[in-house]
C-alpha positions as MATLAB code, in Angstrom:
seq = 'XXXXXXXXXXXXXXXXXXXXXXXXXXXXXXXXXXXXXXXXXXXXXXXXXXXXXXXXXXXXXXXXXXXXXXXXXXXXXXXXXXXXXXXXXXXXXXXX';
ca = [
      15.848   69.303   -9.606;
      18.854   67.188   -8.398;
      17.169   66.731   -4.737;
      13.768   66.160   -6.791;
      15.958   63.233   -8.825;
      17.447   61.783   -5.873;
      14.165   61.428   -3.710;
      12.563   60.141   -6.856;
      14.994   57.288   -6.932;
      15.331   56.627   -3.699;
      11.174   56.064   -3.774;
      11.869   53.448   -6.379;
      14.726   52.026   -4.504;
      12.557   51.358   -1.529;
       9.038   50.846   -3.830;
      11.049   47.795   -5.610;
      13.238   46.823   -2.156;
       9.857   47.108   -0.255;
       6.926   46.279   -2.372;
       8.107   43.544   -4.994;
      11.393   41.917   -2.848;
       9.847   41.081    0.408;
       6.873   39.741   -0.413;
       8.565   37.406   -3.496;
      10.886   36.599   -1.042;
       8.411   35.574    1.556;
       6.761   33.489   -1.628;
       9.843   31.301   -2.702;
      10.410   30.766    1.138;
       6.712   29.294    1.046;
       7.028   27.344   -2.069;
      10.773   25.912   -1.169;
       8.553   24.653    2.650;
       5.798   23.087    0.171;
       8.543   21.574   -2.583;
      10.106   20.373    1.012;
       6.533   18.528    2.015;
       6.267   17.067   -1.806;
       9.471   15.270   -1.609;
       9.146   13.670    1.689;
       5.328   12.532    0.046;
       7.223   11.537   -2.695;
       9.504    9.103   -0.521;
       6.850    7.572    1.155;
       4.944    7.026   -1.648;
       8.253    5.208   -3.337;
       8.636    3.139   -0.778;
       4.695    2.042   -0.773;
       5.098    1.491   -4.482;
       8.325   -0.925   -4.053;
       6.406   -2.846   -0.987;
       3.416   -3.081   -3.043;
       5.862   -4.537   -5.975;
       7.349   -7.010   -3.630;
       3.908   -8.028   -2.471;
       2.816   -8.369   -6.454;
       6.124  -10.492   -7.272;
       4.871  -12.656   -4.223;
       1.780  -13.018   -4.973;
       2.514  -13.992   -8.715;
       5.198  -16.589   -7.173;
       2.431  -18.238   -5.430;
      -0.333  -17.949   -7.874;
       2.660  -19.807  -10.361;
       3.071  -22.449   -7.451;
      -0.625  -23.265   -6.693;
      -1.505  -23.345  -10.677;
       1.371  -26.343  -10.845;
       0.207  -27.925   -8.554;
      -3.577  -27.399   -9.501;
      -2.336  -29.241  -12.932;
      -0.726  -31.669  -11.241;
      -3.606  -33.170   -9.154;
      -5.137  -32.880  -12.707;
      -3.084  -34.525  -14.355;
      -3.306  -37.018  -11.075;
      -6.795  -37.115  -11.414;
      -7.086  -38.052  -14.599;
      -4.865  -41.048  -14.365;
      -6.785  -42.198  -11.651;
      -9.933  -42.161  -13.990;
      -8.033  -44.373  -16.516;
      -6.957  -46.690  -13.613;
     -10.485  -47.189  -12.642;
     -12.088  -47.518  -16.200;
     -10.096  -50.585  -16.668;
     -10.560  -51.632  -13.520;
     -14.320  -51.941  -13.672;
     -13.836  -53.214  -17.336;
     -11.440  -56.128  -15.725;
      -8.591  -55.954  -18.160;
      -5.905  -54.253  -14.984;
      -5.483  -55.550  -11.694;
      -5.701  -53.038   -8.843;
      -2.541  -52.094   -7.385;
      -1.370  -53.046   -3.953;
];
């Protein structure tokens, strides 16, 4: 019954070494390569996201730039029309 005993647990000893270690084993050592490959996408896609933030920033610095000076050539504009309203109605003398 002893030698019986033993055998038995040295069965389970190899069963759980054999059949449930290796193989979980070989699994995290898969999983730790794929965790690997998701960080390095994770980097690159960081780095996309901070030039594509840059980009934005310029982008909105120029949109800012060309509205001012949109309303400026308005605001030009607009004087000019006032200039030549009271030019044609002969009340302002052109400027030289």
């Amino acid at each position: 019954m002893l030698v019986a005993s033993s055998v038995m647990l040295l069965v389970i000893v190899l069963y759980v070494l054999f059949a449930a270690y290796l193989p979980t084993k070989k699994h995290i050592t898969r999983l730790e390569a794929e965790l690997k490959d998701v960080y390095a996408r994770e980097a690159q896609l960081q780095t996309r996201a901070a030039r594509d933030a840059e980009k934005n920033a310029q982008r909105d610095q120029q949109i800012a730039a060309f509205t001012a000076e949109r309303d400026a050539l308005g605001r030009r504009v607009e004087e000019l029309e006032r200039e030549l309203s009271a030019l044609k109605k002969g009340s302002v003398r052109p400027r030289r």
